[in-house]
C-alpha positions as CSV (number, residue, x, y, z in Angstrom):
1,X,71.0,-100.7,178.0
2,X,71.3,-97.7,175.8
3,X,68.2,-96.1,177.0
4,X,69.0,-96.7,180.6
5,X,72.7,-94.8,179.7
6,X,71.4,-92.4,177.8
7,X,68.5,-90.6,180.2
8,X,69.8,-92.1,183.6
9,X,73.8,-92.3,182.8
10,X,74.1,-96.1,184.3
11,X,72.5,-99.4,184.4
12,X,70.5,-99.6,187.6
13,X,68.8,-96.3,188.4
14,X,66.0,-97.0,191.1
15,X,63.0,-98.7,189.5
16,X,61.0,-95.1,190.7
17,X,63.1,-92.8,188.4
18,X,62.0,-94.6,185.6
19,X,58.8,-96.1,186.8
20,X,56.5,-92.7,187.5
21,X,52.8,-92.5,188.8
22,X,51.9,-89.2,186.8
23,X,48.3,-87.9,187.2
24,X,47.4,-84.9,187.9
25,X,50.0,-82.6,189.4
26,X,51.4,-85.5,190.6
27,X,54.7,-87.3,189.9
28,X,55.7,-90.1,192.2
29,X,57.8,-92.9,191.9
30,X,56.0,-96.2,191.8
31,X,56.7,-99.7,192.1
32,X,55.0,-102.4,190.1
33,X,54.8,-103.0,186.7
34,X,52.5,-105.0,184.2
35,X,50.6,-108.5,185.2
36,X,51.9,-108.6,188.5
37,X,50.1,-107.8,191.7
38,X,50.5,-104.3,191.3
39,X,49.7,-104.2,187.5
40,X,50.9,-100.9,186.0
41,X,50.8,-100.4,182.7
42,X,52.8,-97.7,181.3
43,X,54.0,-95.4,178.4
44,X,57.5,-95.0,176.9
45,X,58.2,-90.8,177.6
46,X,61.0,-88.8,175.8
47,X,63.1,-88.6,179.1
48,X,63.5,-92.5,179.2
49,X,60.8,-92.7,182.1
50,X,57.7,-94.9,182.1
51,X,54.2,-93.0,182.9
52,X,51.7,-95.5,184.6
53,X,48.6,-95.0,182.3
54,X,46.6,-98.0,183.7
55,X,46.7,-101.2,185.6
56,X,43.9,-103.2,187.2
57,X,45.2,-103.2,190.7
58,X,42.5,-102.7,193.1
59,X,43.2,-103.8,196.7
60,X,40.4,-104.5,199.3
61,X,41.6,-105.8,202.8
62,X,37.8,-107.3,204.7
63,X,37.5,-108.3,207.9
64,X,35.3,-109.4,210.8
65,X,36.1,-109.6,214.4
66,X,34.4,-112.4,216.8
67,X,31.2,-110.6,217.3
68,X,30.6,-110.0,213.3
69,X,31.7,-106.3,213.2
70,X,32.8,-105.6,209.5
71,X,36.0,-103.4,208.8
72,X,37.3,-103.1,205.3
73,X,40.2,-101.0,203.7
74,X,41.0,-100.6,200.3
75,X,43.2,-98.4,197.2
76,X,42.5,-98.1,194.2
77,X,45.2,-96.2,192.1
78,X,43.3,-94.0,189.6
79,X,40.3,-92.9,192.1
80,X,37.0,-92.6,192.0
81,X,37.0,-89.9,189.4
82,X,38.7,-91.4,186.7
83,X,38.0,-89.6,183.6
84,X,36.9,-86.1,186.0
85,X,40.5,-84.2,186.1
86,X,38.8,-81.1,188.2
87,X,37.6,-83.6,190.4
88,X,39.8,-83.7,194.2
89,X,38.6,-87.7,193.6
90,X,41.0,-88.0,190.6
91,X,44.3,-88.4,191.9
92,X,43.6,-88.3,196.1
93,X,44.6,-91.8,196.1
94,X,47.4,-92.1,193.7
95,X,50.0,-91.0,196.9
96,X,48.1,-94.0,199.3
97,X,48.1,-96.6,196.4
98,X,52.1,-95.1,195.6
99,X,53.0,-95.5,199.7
100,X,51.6,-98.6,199.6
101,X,48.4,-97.4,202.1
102,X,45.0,-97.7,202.1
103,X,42.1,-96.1,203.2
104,X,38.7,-97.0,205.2
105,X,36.0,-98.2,203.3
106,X,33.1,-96.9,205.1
107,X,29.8,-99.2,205.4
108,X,27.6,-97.2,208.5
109,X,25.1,-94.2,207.7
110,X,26.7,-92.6,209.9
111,X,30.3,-93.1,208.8
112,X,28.9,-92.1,205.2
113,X,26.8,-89.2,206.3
114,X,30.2,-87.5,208.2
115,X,32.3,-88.0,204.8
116,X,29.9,-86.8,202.2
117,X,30.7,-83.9,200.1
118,X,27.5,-83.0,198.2
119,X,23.9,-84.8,197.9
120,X,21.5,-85.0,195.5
121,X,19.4,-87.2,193.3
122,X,19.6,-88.7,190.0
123,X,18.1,-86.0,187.5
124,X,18.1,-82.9,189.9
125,X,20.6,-79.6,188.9
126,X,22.9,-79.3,190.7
């Protein structure tokens, strides 16, 4: 209770003022919280806020239609480049995961071929 007075001035500020997806530049209210479906974990900050350090949430929606055709979409909150903070891969899917989106998971050559950023193989300079 005193915390909640002191940094937000009442008892029952919006989960998202406290509970904040920081990564990045970013700083977006999030829902969630530990062990639950959309496990945050998060760190006590100065300001009375939480900041979401971690969690285990990844979500995956598969599906096949009547002739077999896969479609799949998914979020994970952290990215792909999770340690990488130059990377555009380390916080492009914090404001999907956030929003509560998703994006396509993409299983074709071709889909793969028209999304891919930069090729090469294992050992090569890049």
């Amino acid at each position: 209770m005193t915390r909640l007075k002191t940094h937000f001035g009442r008892l029952d500020p919006e989960w998202g003022e406290v509970n904040r997806f920081r990564r990045g530049v970013l700083d977006l209210a999030v829902d969630g919280g530990p062990d639950i479906l959309r496990a945050i974990y998060a760190s006590r900050e100065e300001d009375g806020t939480l900041t979401a350090h971690g969690g285990d949430t990844l979500i995956m929606f598969v599906e096949w239609d009547r002739n077999g055709k896969l479609r799949s979409e998914s979020v994970h909150p952290f990215g792909t480049a999770t340690l990488d903070r130059s990377s555009p891969h380390y916080d492009d899917q914090a404001p999907l995961f956030v929003g509560m989106r998703t994006k396509p998971v993409r299983f074709t050559r071709e889909e793969i071929e028209a999304h891919i950023e930069e090729s090469y193989q294992p050992g090569e300079r890049k």
